[in-house]
C-alpha positions in Angstrom: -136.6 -11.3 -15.5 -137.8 -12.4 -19.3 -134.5 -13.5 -19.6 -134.4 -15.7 -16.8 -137.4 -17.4 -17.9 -136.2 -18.2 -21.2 -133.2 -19.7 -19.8 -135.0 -21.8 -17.6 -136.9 -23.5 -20.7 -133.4 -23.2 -23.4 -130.7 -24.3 -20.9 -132.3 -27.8 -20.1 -133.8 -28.1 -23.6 -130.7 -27.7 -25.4 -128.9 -29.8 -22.9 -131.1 -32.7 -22.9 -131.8 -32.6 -26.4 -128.1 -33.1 -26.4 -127.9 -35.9 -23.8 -130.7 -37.9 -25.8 -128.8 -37.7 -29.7 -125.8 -38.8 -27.1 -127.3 -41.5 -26.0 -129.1 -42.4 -29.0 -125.8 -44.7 -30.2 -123.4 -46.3 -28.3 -120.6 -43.1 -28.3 -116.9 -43.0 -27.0 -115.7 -46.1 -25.4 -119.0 -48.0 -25.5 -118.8 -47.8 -29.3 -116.3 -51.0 -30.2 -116.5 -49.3 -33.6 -114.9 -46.0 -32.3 -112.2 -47.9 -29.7 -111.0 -49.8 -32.3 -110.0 -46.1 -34.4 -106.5 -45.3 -34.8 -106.9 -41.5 -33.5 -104.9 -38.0 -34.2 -102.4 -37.7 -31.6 -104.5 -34.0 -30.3 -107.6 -36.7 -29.5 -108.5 -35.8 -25.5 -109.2 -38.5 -23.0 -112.8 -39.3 -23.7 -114.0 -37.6 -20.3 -113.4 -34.4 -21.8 -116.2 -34.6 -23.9 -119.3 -34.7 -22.1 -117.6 -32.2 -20.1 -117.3 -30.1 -23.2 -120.4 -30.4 -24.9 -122.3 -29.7 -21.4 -121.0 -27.0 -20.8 -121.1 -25.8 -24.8 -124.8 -26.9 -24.6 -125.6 -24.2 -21.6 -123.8 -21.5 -23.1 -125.7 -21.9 -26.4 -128.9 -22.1 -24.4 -128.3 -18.9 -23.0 -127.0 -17.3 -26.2 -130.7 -18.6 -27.4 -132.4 -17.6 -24.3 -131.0 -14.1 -24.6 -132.4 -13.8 -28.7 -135.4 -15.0 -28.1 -135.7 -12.2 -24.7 -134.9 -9.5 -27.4 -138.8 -9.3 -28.8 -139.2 -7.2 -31.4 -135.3 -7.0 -32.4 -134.5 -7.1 -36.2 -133.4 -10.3 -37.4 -134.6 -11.8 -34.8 -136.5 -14.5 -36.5 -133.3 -15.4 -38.8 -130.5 -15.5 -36.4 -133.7 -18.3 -34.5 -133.7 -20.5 -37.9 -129.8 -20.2 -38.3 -129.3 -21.7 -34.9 -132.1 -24.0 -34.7 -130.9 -25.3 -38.2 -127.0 -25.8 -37.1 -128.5 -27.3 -33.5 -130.4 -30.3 -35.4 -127.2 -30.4 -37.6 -125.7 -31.4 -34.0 -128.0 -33.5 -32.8 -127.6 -35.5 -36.0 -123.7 -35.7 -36.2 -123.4 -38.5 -33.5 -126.2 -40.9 -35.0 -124.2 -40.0 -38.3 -120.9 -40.3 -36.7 -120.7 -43.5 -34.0 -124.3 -44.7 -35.4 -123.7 -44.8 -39.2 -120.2 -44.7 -39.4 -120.3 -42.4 -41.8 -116.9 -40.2 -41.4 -117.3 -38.8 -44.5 -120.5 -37.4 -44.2 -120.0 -36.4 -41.0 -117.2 -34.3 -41.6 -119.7 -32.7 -44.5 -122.1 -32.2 -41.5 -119.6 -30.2 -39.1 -118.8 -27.9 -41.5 -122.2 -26.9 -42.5 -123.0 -26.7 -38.9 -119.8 -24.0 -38.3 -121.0 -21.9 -41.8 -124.4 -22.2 -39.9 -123.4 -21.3 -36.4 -121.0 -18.5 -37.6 -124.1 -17.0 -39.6 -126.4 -17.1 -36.5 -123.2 -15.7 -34.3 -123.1 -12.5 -36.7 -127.0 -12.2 -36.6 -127.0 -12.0 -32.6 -124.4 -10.1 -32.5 -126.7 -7.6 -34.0 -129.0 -8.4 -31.5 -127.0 -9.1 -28.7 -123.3 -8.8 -28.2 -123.3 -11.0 -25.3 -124.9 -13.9 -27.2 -122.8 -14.0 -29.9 -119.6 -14.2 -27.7 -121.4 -17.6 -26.0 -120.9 -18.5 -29.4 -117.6 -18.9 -29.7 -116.9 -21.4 -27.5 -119.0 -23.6 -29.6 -117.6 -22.8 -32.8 -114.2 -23.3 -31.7 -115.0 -27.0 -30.3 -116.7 -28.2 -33.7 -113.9 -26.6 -35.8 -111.5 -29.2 -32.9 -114.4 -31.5 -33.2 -114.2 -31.1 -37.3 -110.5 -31.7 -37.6 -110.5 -34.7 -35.4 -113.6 -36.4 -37.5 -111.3 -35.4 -40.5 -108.1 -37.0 -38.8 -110.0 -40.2 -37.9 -111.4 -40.8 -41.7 -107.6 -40.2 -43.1 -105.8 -42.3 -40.8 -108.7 -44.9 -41.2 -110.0 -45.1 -45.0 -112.1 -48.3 -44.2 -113.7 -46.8 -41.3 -117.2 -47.7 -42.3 -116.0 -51.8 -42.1 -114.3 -52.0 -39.2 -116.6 -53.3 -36.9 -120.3 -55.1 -38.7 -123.4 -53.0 -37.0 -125.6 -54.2 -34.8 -128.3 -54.2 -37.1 -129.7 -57.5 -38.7 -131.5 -58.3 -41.3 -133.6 -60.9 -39.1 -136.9 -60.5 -38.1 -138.0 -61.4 -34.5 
């Protein structure tokens, strides 16, 4: 039952924590930045995404939810900095991404989150097997998610100057 109760706080954390770094910049095909990419040919339709990540984001809330339900486990409080460090990692790779227009750096970002999120996979899987497996999933999405951002900042060296940003140096 502990277990249950965790989930009810992780699942919806995680997944609107998610939804709000989404929605922090205009992502997808309300970014005129991003439409105006030329894109690897293995880029999915842009529904896939949200579907992805929201599903990805309930997974890893119950791989968290199942962690913090094993009190008293060894490592314990590592494998919970590992993943809370690789999860604000992700919420900062869109604002870097679509926000910034920073490819580069957001390419630097995605691979620290996977060294991150493969550390915290092997230190649940101490804890619990069953939580590092929800892991997977995720890891195998921001290696996709990696190669694309890669793929975009070759085929497009001048990324960051395609489209001026919103932002002005005016004062209202």
């Amino acid at each position: 039952m502990s277990f249950l109760r965790w989930a009810i706080v992780t699942v919806p954390l995680i997944v609107l924590l998610g939804f709000l770094a989404g929605r922090a910049v205009p992502v997808g095909s309300e970014s005129a930045w991003y439409t105006s990419l030329v894109k690897p040919a293995l880029t999915p339709p842009g529904w896939v995404f949200p579907v992805a990540w929201s599903t990805l984001y309930v997974l890893l809330g119950l791989a968290l939810a199942m962690i913090l339900n094993a009190r008293g486990a060894l490592g314990r409080g590592r494998a919970i900095a590992l993943f809370a460090a690789q999860f604000v990692l992700n919420l900062a790779w869109t604002p870097l991404f679509f926000g910034a227009h920073r490819i580069g750096a957001s390419v630097l970002v995605i691979v620290a989150m996977l060294l991150l999120s493969i550390a915290a996979t092997f230190l649940f899987a101490r804890i619990r097997h069953g939580a590092a497996w929800l892991m997977v999933p995720y890891m195998v999405w921001i290696s996709f998610a990696g190669m694309l951002t890669y793929g975009i900042g070759r085929l497009n060296p001048e990324a960051e100057t395609l489209v001026p940003t919103t932002r002005t140096s005016q004062m209202l």
